[in-house]
TIFI-422554 format. One line per field, with one value per atom (N, C-alpha, C, O, CB): y, x, z; residue in one letter; atom name; residue number from 1. Coordinates in steps of 0.1 Angstrom, whole numbers. Atoms other than C-alpha are relative to their C-alpha. Glycine has a CB too. Example, Ala and Ser with C-alpha at 12.3 -4.5 7.8 and 13.67 -1.06 7.14 Angstrom:
// residues 2
north <- c(-12/-45/12/12/0/-11/-11/11/22/5) .
east <- c(9/123/9/19/-10/-9/137/-8/-3/4) .
up <- c(0/78/0/7/12/0/71/8/9/-14) .
rest <- c(a/a/a/a/a/s/s/s/s/s) .
atom <- c(N/CA/C/O/CB/N/CA/C/O/CB) .
nr <- c(1/1/1/1/1/2/2/2/2/2) .
END
This chain:
// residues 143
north <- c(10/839/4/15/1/-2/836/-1/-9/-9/-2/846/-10/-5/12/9/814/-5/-10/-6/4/803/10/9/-3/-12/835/-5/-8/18/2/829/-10/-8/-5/11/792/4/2/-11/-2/804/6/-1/8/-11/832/-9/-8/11/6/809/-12/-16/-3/11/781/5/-1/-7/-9/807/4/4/9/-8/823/-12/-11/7/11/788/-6/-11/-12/5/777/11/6/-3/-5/808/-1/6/15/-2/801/-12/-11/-2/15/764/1/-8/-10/-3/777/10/12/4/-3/798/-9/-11/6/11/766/-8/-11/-7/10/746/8/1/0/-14/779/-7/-16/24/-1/777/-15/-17/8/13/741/-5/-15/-6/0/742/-12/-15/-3/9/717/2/4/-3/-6/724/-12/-9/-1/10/693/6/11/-13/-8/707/15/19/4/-8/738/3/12/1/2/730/-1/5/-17/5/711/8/5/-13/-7/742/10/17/1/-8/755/-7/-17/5/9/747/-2/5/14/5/727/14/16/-13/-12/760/14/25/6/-8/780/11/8/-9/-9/811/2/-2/19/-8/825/7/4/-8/-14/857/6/6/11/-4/872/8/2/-13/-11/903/-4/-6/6/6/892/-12/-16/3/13/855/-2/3/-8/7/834/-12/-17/4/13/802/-7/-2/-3/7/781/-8/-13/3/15/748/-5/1/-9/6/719/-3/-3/-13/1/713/14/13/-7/-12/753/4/8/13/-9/765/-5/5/3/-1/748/8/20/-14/-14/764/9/13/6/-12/790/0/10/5/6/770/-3/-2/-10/8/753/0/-11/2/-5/771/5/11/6/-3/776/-6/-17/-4/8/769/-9/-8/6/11/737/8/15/-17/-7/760/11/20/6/-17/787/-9/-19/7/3/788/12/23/-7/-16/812/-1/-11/6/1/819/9/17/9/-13/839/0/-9/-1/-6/858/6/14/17/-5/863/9/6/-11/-9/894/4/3/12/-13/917/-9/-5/13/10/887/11/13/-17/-4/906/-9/-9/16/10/878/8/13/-11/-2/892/-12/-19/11/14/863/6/9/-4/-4/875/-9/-4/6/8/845/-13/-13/-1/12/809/-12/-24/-2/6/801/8/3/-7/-4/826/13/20/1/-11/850/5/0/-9/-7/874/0/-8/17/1/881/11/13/-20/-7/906/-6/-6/14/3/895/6/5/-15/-4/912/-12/-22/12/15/889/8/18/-14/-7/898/-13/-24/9/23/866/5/14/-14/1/861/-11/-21/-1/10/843/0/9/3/1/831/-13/-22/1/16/803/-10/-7/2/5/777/-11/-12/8/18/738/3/0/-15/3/745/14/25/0/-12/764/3/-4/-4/-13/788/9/10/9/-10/811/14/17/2/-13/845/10/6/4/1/867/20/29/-5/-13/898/9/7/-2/-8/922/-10/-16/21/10/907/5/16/4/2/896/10/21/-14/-7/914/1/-7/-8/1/929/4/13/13/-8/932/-7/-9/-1/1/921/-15/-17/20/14/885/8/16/-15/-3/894/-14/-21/10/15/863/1/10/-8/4/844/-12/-20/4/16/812/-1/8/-5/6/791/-8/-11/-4/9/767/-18/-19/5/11/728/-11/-11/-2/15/693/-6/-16/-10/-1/694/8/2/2/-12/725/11/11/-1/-15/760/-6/-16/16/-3/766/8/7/-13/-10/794/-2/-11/3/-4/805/6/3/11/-9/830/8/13/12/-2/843/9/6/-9/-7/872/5/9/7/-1/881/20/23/-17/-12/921/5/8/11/-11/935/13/21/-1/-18/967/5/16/7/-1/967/-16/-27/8/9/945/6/17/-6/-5/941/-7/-16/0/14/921/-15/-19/2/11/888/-9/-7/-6/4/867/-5/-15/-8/0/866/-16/-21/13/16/828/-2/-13/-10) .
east <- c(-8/1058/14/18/-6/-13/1095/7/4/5/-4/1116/7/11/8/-3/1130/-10/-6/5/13/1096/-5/-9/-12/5/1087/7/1/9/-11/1121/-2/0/10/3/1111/-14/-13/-2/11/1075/8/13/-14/-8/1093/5/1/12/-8/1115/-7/-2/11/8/1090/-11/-13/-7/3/1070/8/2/-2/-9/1098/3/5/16/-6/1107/-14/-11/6/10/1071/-4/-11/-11/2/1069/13/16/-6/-14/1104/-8/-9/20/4/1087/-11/-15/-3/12/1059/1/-9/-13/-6/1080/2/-6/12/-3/1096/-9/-8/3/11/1064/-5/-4/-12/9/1047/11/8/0/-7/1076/5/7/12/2/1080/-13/-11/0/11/1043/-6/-18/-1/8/1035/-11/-8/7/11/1000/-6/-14/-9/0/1000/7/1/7/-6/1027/-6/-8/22/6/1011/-13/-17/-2/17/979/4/-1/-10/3/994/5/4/6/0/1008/-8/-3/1/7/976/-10/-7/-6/7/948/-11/-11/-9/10/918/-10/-16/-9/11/899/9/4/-15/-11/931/-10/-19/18/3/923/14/25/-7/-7/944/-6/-15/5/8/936/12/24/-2/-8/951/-11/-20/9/8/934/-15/-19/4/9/900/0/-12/-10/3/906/6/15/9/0/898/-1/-12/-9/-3/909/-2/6/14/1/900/-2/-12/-8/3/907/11/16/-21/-10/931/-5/2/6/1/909/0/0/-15/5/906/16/21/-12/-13/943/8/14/7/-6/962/-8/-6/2/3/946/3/1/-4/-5/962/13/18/3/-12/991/-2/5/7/8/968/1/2/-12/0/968/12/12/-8/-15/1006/0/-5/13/-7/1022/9/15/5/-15/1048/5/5/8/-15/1077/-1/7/2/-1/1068/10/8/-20/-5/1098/0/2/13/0/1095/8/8/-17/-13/1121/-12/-17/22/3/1103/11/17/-14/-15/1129/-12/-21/15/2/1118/9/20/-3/-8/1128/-6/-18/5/9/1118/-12/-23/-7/7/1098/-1/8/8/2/1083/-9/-19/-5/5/1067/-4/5/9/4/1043/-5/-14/-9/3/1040/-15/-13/18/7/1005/-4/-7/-9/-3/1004/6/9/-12/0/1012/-5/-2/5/3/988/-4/-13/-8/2/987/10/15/-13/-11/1009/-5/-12/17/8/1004/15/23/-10/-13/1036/-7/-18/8/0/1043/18/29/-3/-13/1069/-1/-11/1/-3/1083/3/8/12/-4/1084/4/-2/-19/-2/1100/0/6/13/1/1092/4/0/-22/-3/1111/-5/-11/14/9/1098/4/10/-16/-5/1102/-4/-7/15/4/1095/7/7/-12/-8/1115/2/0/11/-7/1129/15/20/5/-18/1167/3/-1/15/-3/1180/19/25/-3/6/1196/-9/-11/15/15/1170/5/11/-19/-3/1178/-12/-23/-2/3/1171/-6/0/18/3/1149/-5/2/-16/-3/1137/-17/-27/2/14/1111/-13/-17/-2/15/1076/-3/-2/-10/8/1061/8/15/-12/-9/1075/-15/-23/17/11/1048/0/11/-16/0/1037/-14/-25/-6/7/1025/-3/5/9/6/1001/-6/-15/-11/1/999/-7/-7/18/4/983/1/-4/-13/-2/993/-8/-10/15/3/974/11/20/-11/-9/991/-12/-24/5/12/974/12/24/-8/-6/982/17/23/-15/-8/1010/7/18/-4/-8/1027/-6/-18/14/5/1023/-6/-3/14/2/1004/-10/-19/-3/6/988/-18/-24/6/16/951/-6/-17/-2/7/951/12/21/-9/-9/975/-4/-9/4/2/971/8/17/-6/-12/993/-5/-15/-3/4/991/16/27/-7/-13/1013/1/-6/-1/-1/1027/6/1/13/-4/1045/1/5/17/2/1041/5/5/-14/-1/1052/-6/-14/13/10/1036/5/16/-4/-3/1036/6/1/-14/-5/1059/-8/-14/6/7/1046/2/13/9/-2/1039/5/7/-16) .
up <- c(8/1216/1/-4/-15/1/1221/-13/-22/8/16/1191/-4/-15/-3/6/1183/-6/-16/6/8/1171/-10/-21/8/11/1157/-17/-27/7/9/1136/-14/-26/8/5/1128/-10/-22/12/13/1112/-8/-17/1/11/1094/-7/-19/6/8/1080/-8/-19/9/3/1074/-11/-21/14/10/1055/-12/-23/7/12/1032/-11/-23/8/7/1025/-12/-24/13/5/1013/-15/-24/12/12/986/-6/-15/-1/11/974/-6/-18/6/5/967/-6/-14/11/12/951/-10/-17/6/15/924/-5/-15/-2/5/918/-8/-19/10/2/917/-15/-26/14/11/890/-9/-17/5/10/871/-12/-24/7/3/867/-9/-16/14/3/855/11/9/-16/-11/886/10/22/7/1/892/17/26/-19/-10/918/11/21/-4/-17/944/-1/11/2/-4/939/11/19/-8/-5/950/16/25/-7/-12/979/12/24/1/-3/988/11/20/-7/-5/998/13/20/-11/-19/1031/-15/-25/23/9/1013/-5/-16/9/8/1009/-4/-3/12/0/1001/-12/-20/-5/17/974/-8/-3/4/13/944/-9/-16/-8/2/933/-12/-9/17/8/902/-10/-15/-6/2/889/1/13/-12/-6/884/-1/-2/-3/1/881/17/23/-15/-14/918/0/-4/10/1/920/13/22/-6/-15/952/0/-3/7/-7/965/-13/-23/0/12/949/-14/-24/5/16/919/-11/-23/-1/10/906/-2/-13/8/3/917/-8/-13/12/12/892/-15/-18/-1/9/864/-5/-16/1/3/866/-10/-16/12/10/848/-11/-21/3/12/828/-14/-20/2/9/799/-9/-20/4/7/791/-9/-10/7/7/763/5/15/-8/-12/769/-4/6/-2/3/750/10/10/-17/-13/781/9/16/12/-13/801/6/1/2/-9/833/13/20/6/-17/865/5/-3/2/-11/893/8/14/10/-10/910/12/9/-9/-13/948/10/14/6/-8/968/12/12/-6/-6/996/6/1/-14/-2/1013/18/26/-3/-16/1048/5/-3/3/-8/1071/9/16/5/-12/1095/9/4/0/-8/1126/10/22/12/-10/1141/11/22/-5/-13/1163/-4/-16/9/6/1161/-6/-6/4/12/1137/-9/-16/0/10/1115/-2/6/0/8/1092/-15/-24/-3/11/1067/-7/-2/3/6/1043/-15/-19/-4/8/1016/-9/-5/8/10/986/-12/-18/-5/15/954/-3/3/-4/8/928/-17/-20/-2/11/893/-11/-9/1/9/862/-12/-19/-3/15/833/-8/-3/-3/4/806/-14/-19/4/13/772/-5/2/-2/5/746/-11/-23/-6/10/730/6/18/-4/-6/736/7/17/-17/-6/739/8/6/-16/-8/766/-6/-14/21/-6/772/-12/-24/7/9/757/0/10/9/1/747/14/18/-20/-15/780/-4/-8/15/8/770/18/28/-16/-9/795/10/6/-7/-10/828/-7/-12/21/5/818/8/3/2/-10/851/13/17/2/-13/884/9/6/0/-8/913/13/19/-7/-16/946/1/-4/10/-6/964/11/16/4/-11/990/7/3/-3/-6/1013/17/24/2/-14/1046/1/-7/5/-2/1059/10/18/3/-8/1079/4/-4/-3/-5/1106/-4/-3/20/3/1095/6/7/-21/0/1104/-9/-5/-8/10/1075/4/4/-10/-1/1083/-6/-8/-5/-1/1074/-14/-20/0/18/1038/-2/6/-10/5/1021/0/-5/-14/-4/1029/-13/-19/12/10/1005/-10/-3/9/7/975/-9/-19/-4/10/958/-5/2/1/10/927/-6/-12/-17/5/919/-7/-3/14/10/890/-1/-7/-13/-1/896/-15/-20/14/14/861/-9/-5/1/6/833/-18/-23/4/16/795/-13/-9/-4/6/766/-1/1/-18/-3/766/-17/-28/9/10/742/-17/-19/6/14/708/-7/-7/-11/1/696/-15/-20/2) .
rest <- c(x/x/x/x/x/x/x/x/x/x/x/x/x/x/x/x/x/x/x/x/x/x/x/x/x/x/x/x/x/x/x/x/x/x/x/x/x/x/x/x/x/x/x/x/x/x/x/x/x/x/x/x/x/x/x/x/x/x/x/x/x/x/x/x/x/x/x/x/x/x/x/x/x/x/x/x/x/x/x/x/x/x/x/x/x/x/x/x/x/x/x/x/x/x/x/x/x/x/x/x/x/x/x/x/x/x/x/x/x/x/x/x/x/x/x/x/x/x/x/x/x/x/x/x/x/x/x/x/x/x/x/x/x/x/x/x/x/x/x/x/x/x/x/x/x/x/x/x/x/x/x/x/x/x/x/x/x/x/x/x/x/x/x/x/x/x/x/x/x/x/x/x/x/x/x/x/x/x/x/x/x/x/x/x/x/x/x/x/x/x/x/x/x/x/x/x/x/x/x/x/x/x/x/x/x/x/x/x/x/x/x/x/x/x/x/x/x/x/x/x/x/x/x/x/x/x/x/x/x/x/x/x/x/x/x/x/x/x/x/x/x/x/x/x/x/x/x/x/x/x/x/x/x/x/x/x/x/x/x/x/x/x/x/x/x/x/x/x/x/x/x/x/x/x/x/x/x/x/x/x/x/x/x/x/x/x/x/x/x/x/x/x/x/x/x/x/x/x/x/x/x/x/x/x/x/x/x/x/x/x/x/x/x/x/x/x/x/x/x/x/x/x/x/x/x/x/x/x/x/x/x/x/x/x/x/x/x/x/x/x/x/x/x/x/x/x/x/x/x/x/x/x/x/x/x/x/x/x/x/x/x/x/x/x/x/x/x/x/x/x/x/x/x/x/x/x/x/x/x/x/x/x/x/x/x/x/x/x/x/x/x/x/x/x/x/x/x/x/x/x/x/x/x/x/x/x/x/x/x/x/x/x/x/x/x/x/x/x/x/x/x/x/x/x/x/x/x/x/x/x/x/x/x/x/x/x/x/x/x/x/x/x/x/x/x/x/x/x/x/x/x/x/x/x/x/x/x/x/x/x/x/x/x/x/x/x/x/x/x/x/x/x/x/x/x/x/x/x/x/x/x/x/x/x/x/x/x/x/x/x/x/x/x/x/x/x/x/x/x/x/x/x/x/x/x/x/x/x/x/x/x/x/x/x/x/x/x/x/x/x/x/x/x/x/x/x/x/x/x/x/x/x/x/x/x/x/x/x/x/x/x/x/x/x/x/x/x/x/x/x/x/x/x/x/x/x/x/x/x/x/x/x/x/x/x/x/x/x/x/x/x/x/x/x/x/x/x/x/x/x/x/x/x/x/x/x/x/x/x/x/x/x/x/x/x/x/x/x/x/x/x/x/x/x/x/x/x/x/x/x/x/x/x/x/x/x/x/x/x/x/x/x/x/x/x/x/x/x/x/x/x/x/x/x/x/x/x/x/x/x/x/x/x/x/x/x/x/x/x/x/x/x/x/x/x/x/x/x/x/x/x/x/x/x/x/x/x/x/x/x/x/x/x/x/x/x/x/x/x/x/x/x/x/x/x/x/x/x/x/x/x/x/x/x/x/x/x/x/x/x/x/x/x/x/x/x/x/x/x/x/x/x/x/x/x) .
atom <- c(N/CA/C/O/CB/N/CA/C/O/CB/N/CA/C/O/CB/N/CA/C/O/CB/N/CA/C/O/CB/N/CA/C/O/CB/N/CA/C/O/CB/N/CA/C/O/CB/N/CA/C/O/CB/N/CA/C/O/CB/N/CA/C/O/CB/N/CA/C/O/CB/N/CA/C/O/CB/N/CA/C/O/CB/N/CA/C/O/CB/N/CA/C/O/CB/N/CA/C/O/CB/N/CA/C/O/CB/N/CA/C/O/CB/N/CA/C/O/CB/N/CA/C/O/CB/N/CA/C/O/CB/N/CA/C/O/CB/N/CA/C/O/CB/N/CA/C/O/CB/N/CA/C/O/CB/N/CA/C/O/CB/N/CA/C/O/CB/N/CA/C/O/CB/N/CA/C/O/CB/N/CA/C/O/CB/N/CA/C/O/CB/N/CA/C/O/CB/N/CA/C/O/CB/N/CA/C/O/CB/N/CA/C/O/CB/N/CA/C/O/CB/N/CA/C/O/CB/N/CA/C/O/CB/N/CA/C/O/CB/N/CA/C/O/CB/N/CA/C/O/CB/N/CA/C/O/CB/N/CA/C/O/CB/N/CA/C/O/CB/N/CA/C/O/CB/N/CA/C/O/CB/N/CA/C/O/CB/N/CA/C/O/CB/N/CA/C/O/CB/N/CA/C/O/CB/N/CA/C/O/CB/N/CA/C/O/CB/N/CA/C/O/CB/N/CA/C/O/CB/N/CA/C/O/CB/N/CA/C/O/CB/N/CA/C/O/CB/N/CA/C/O/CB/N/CA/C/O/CB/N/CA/C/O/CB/N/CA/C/O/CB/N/CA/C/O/CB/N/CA/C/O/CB/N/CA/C/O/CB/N/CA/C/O/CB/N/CA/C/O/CB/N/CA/C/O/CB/N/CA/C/O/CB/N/CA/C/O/CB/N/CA/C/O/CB/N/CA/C/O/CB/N/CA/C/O/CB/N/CA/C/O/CB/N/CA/C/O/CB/N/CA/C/O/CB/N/CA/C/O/CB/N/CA/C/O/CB/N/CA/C/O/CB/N/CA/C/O/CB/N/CA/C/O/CB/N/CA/C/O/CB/N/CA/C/O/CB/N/CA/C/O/CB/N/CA/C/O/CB/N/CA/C/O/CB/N/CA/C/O/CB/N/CA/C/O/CB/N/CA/C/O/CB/N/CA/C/O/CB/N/CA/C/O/CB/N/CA/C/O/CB/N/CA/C/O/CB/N/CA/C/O/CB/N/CA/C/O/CB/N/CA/C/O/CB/N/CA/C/O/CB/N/CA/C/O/CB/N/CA/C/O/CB/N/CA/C/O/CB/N/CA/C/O/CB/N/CA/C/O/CB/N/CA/C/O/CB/N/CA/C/O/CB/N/CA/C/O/CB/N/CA/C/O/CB/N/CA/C/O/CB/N/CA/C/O/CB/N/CA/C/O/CB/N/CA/C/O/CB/N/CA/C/O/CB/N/CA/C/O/CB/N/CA/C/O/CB/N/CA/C/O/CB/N/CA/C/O/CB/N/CA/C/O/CB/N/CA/C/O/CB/N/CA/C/O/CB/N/CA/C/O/CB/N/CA/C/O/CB/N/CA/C/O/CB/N/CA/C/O/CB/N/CA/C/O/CB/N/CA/C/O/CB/N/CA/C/O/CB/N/CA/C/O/CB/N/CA/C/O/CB/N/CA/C/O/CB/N/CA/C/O/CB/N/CA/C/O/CB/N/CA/C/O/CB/N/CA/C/O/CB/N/CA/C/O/CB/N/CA/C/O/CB/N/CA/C/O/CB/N/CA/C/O/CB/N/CA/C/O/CB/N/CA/C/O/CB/N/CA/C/O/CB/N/CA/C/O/CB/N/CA/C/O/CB/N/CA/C/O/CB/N/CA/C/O/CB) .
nr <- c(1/1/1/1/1/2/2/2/2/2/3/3/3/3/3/4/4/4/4/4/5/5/5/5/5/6/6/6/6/6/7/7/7/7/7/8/8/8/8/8/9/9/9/9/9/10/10/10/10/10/11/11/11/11/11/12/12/12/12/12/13/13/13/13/13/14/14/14/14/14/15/15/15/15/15/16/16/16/16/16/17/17/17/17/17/18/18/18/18/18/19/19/19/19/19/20/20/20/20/20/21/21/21/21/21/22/22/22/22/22/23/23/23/23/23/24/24/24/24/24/25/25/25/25/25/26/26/26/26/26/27/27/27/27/27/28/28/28/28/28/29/29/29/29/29/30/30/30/30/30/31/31/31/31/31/32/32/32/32/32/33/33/33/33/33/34/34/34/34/34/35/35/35/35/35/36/36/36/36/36/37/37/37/37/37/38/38/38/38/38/39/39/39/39/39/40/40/40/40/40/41/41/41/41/41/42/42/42/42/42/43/43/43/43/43/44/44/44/44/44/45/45/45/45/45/46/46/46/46/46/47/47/47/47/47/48/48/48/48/48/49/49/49/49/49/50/50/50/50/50/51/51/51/51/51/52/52/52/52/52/53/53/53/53/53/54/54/54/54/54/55/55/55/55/55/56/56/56/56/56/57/57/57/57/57/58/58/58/58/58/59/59/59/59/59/60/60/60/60/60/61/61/61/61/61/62/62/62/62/62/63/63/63/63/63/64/64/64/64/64/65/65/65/65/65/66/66/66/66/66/67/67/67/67/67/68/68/68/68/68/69/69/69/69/69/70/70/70/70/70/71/71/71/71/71/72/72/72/72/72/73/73/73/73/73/74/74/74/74/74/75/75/75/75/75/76/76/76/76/76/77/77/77/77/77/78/78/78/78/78/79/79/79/79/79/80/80/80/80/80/81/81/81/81/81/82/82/82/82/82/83/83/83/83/83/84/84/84/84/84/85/85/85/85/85/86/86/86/86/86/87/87/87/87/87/88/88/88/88/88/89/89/89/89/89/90/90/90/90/90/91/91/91/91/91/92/92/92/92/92/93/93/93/93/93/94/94/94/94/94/95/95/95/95/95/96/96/96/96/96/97/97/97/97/97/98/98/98/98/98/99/99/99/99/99/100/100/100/100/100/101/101/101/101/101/102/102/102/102/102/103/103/103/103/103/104/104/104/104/104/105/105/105/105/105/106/106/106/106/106/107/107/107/107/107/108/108/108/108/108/109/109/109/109/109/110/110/110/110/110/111/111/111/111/111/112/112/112/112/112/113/113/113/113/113/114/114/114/114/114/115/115/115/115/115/116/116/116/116/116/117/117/117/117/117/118/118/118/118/118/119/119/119/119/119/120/120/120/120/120/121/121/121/121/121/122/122/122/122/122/123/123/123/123/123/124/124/124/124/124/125/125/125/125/125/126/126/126/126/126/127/127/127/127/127/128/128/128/128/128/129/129/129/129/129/130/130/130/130/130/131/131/131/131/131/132/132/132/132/132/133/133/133/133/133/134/134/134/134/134/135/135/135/135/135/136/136/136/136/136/137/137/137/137/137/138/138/138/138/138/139/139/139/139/139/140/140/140/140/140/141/141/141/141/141/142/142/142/142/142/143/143/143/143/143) .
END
């Protein structure tokens, strides 16, 4: 594989978990989904969510006054060929609850690690498999 393509997944990759903070944080449980391949997983300690009807869910259950940023860092893209990539991302999410912004800005909900695999599909790249592991966490906002 010549490294101009390499580049292009890499980049086509990095771009699709910046779009799926967006999507999480938004509570859009729709571009999430479409995110994924029809039998995509999501994995978040023991909760496994699979396919477009289970992986929203995971939003499901928010309060509306939940607002959350995920800050994405530290995004490593492995290209093992050109149809498939694995990826490793720090992710750090603030979070808070209220109507009017700006919101008083306390210290991050959770800092941990996206463990990823993209499939290549008819659509372009999208996630196979998503697992969410919290390496530190704090309690969650008090209602």
């Amino acid at each position: 594989m010549d490294g101009s393509l390499r580049r292009e997944i890499e980049a086509d990759c990095r771009a699709l978990l910046a779009d799926y903070a967006v999507a999480v944080d938004k509570g859009d449980g729709a571009a999430m989904a479409a995110m994924f391949t029809a039998d995509g997983v999501l994995r978040r300690g023991d909760t496994v969510l699979t396919g477009p009807a289970e992986i929203p869910k995971i939003i499901g259950q928010r309060p509306d006054d939940l607002v959350m940023r995920h800050m994405v860092t530290t995004i490593s893209v492995q290209v093992r060929d050109q149809n498939s990539v694995t990826a490793l991302a720090y992710y750090m999410v603030y979070n808070a609850r209220g109507a009017a912004l700006p919101l008083p800005m306390a210290q991050p909900f959770s800092l941990g690690e996206w463990h990823c695999a993209f499939a290549k599909t008819p659509s372009g790249w999208r996630l196979s498999s998503f697992e969410i592991k919290r390496v530190f966490v704090r309690d969650a906002p008090k209602a």
